[in-house]
C-alpha positions in Angstrom: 0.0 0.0 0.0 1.3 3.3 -1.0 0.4 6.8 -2.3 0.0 5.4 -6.0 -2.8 2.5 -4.1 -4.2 5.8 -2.9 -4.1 8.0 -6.2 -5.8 5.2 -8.0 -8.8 4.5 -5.9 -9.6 8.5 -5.6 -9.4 8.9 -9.5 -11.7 5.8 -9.8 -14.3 7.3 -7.7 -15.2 10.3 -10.0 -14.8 13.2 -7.2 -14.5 16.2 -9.3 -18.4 15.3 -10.9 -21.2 16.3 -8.2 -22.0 14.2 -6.0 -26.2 12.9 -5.9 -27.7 15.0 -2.6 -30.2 13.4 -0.3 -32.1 14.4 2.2 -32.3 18.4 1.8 -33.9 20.8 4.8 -33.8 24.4 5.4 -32.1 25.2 9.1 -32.1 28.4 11.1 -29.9 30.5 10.0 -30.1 30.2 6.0 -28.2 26.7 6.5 -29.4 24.1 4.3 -28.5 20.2 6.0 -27.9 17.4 3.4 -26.5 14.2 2.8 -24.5 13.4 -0.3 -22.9 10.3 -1.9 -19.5 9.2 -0.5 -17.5 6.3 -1.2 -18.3 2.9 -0.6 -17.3 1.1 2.7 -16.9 -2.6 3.5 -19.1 -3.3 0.3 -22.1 -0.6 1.2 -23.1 2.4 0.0 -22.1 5.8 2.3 -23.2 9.6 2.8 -21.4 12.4 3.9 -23.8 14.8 6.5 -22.7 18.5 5.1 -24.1 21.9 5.7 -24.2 24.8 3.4 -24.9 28.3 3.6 -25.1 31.7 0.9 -24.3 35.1 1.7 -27.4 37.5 1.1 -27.5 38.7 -2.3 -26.4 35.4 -4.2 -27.9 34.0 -6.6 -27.6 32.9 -10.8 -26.9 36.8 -11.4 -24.7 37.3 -9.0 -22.8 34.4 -7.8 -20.3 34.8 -5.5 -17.0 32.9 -4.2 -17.2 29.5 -2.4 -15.2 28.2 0.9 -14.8 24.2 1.7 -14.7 24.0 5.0 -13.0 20.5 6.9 -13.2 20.1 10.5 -10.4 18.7 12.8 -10.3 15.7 15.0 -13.2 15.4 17.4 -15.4 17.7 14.9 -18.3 17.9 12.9 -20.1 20.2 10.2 -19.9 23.4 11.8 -23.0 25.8 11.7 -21.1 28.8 13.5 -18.4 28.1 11.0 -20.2 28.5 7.6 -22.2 31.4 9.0 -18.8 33.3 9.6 -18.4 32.4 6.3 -21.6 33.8 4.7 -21.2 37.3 6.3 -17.8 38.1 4.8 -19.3 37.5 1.2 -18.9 33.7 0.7 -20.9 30.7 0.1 -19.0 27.3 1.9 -20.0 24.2 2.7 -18.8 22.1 6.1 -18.6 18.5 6.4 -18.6 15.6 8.6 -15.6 13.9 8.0 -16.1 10.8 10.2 -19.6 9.4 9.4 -22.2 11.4 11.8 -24.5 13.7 11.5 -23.6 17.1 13.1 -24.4 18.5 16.9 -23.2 16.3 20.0 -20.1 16.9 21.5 -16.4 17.1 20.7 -15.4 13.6 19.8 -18.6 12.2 20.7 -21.0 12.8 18.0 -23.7 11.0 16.9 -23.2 8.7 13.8 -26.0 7.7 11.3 -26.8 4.3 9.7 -24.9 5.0 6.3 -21.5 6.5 7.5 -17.9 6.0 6.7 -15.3 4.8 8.2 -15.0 6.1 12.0 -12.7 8.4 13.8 -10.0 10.2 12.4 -6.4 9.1 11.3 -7.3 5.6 10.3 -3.7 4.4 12.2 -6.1 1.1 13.3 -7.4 0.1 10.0 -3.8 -0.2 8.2 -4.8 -3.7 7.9 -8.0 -3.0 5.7 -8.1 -3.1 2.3 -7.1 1.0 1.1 -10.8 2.3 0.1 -11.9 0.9 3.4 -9.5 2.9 5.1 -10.4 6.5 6.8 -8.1 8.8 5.5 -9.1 7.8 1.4 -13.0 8.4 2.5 -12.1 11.8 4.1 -10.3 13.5 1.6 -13.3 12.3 -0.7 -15.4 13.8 1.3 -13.9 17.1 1.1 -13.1 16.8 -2.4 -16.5 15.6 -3.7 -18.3 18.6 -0.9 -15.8 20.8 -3.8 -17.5 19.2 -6.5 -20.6 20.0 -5.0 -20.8 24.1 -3.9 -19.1 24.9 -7.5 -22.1 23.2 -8.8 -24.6 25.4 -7.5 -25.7 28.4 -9.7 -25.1 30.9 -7.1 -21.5 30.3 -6.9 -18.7 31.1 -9.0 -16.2 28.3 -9.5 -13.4 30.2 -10.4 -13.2 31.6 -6.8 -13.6 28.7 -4.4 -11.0 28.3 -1.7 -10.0 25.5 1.2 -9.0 26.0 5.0 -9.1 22.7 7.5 -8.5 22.8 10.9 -5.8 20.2 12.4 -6.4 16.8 11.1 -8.5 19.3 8.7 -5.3 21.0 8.0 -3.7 17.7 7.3 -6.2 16.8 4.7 -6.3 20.4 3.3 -2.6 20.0 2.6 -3.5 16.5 0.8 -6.7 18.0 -1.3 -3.9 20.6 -2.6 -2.2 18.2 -4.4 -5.3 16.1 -5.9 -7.8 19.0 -6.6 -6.3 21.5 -9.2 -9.9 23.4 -9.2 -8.9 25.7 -5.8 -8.2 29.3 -6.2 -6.2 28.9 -2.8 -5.9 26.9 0.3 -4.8 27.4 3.8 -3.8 25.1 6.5 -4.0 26.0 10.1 -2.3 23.5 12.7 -2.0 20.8 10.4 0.3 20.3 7.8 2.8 17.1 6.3 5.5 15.6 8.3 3.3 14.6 10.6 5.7 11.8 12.7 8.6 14.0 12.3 10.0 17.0 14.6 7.3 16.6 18.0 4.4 16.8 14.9 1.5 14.2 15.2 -0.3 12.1 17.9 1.5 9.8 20.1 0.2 6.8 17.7 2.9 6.5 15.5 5.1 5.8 18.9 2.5 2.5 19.4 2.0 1.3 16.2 6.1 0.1 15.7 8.3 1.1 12.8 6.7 -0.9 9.7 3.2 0.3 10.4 4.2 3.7 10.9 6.4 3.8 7.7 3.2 2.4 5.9 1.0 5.2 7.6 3.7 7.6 6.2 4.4 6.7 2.9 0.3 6.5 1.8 -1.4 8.8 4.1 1.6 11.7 4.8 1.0 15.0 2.9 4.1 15.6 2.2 3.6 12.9 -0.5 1.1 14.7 -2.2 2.0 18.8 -1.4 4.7 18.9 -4.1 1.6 18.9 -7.0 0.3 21.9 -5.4 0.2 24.7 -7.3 -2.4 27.4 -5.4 -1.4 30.4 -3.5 -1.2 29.1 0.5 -1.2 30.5 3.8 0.0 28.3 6.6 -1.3 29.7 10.2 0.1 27.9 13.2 1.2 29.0 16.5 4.2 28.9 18.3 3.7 25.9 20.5 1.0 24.2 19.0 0.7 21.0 20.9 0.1 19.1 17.8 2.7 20.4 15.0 5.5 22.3 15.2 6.5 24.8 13.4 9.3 23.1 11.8 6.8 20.6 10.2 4.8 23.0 9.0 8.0 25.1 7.4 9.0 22.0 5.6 5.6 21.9 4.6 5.3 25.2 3.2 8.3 24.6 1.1 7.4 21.6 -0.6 4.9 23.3 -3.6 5.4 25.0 -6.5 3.0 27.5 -5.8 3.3 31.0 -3.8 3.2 30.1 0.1 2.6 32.8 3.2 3.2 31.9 6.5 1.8 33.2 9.5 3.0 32.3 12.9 0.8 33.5 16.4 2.3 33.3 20.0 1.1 30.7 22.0 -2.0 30.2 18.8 -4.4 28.0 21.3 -5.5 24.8 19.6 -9.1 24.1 18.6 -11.7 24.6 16.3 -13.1 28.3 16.7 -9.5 29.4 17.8 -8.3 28.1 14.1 -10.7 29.9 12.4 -10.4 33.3 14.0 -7.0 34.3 13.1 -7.4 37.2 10.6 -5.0 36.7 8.3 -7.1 33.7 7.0 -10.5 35.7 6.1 -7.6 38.6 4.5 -6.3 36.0 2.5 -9.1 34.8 1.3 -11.1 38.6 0.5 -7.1 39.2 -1.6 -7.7 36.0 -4.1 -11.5 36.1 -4.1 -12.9 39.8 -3.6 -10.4 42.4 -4.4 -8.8 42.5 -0.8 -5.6 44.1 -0.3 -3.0 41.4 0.1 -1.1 40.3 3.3 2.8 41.3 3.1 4.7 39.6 1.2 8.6 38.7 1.9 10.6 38.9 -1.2 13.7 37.5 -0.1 15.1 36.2 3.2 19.1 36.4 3.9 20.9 35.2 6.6 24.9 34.8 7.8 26.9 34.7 10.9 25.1 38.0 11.8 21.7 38.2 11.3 18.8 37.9 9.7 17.8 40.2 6.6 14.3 40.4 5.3 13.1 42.7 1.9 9.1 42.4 2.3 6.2 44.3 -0.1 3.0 45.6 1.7 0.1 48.0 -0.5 -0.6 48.3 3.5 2.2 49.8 5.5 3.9 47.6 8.2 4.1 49.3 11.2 6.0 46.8 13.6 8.2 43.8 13.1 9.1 41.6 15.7 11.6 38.7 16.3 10.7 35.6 17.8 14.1 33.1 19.0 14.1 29.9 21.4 16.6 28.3 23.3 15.2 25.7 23.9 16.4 21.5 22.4 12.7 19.7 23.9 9.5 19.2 22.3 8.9 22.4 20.1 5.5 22.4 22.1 7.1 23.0 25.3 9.9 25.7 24.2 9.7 29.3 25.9 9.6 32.4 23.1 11.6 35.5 23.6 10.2 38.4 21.3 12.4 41.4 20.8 10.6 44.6 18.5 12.9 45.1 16.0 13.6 48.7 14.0 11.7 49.1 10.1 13.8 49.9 7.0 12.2 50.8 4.2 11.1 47.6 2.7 13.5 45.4 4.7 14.5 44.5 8.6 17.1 43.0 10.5 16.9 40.8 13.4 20.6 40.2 15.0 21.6 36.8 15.5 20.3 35.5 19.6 22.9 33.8 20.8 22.1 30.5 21.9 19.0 29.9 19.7 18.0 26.9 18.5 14.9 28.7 16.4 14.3 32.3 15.0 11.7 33.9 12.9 10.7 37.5 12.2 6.9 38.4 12.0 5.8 41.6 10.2 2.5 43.3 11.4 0.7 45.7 9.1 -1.7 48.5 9.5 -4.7 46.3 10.1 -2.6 43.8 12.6 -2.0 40.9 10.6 0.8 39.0 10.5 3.1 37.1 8.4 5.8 35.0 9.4 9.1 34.8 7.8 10.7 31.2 7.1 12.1 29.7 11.0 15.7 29.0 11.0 18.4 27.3 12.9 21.0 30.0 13.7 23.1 27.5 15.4 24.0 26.3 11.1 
């Protein structure tokens, strides 16, 4: 079993055409509930719970953009989530990812009598045949929820985007690489290199080398993330207890397209916290509705000195700051020294810390967002 087992069943199961819709009804707010046709599982026929909402104003004469929406471990499809959506301009769609059918509680939601495979990660079903297993019928689900808000009438295709949360972000990375149709996608928490450098659950630590490796080679976005070719914004925080920043760095430099990072001090981890930072509903107004863009760093220079960024901003950057570690533990358990740092005229300089094992320079702009340059060693 590998990433070519994986390509093969996804492109077999037609998940760029719409997917048939069951079970349409209208919910407060101006959500609409629905099933819709996901992949088969131990022999049987599946659905995928989704919600969808529209902004005010859409319709066949005015369509507007389009944001897929994939929950993290413990998660569901998110009401609160597509409405925040809605009132900045887009239509999106949020999905259950692990075969139930919205409300309950974090990680114990209710299932329904057609769902997928259970749970999230699939580490304990390695031993099932691949389109049994959990990660191949979640990335079809958020593929195939795609194929289905670009087909409605009020929304414009050419302007759909893709944010997950945590094991969300994970499969966000992976959907970059299969589905081409994305004006952009942005990862928060989750990214590839998910067993590597204090990334990832504890799992891969119980399951033993040779399932791990197997887990890896199939499942890991990093084998998929160098086909991407969309714009990307990468939003973690500093000692997210679930991926480090180095994992997501390697990440970010693994696709051909234009990446943006944007790193937050102490980012809590969860749900509404993941969808809150700003920078992601900037990003997304930039590529879809005419939004000024976040900064962006030109080049990055570094030598026995310092640091050297040149950056580009239509809105001016009033404050950079470096952020350096000393610490050699678990990225998640590293203290963060930030130092503000003096503006140049389209570049800044961050000395050298001596002693750190990690540095990176955030720029802030006019409206306080952020973006992150690339973390380094300064010890090489």
């Amino acid at each position: 079993m590998n990433r070519t087992d994986a390509l093969a069943s996804w492109r077999d199961a037609d998940l760029f055409d719409p997917p048939e819709v069951y079970g349409r009804q209208e919910r407060e707010g101006g959500l609409t509930a629905c099933y819709y046709a996901g992949l088969p599982w131990r022999g049987k026929e599946t659905r995928v719970f989704a919600l969808m909402g529209l902004p005010a104003g859409a319709g066949p004469d005015a369509p507007v953009p389009g944001m897929v929406l994939v929950h993290g471990g413990g998660g569901t499809a998110f009401p609160d989530w597509v409405q925040h959506w809605n009132e900045l301009g887009f239509a999106a769609i949020s999905m259950d990812c692990c075969g139930c059918k919205g409300g309950g509680t974090h990680a114990d939601r209710p299932r329904h009598a057609m769902g997928g495979p259970p749970g999230w990660g699939g580490f304990d079903q390695l031993d099932e045949p691949i389109e049994d297993q959990w990660m191949l019928h979640a990335i079809a689900a958020g593929v195939r929820g795609h194929s289905l808000l670009r087909s409605l009438p009020e929304v414009d295709e050419s302007r759909v985007g893709l944010t997950g949360i945590s094991w969300g972000g994970i499969q966000a990375s992976t959907m970059a690489g299969l589905d081409d149709r994305f004006r952009f996608v942005i990862p928060v928490y989750g990214c590839g290199f998910i067993s590597d450098y204090g990334s990832g659950p504890g799992k891969f630590a119980e399951m033993g080398e040779a399932a791990s490796r197997q887990w890896v080679e199939t499942w890991d976005p990093s084998n998929y993330l160098p086909d991407a070719a969309q714009p990307m914004l990468w939003v973690n925080g500093t000692n997210d207890v679930a991926f480090s920043l180095l994992s997501m760095m390697l990440s970010y430099k693994l696709p051909s397209g234009p990446g943006t990072l944007s790193f937050h001090y102490r980012l809590p981890h969860g749900h509404k916290e993941g969808w809150a930072p700003r920078e992601i509903d900037a990003f997304a107004a930039h590529h879809c509705l005419g939004g000024e863009p976040l900064v962006r760093i030109v080049e990055q220079d570094r030598d026995e000195s310092g640091i050297r960024l040149e950056y580009e901003s239509i809105i001016p950057v009033v404050k950079a700051e470096r952020f350096h570690t000393t610490g050699s533990g678990p990225w998640r358990e590293r203290e963060w020294e930030r130092t503000t740092l003096g503006l140049g005229v389209g570049e800044v300089w961050a000395e050298n810390p001596p002693g750190a094992t990690g540095c990176f320079i955030n720029l802030i702009d006019e409206r306080g967002l952020t973006v992150s340059s690339e973390m380094v060693d300064t010890r090489r």
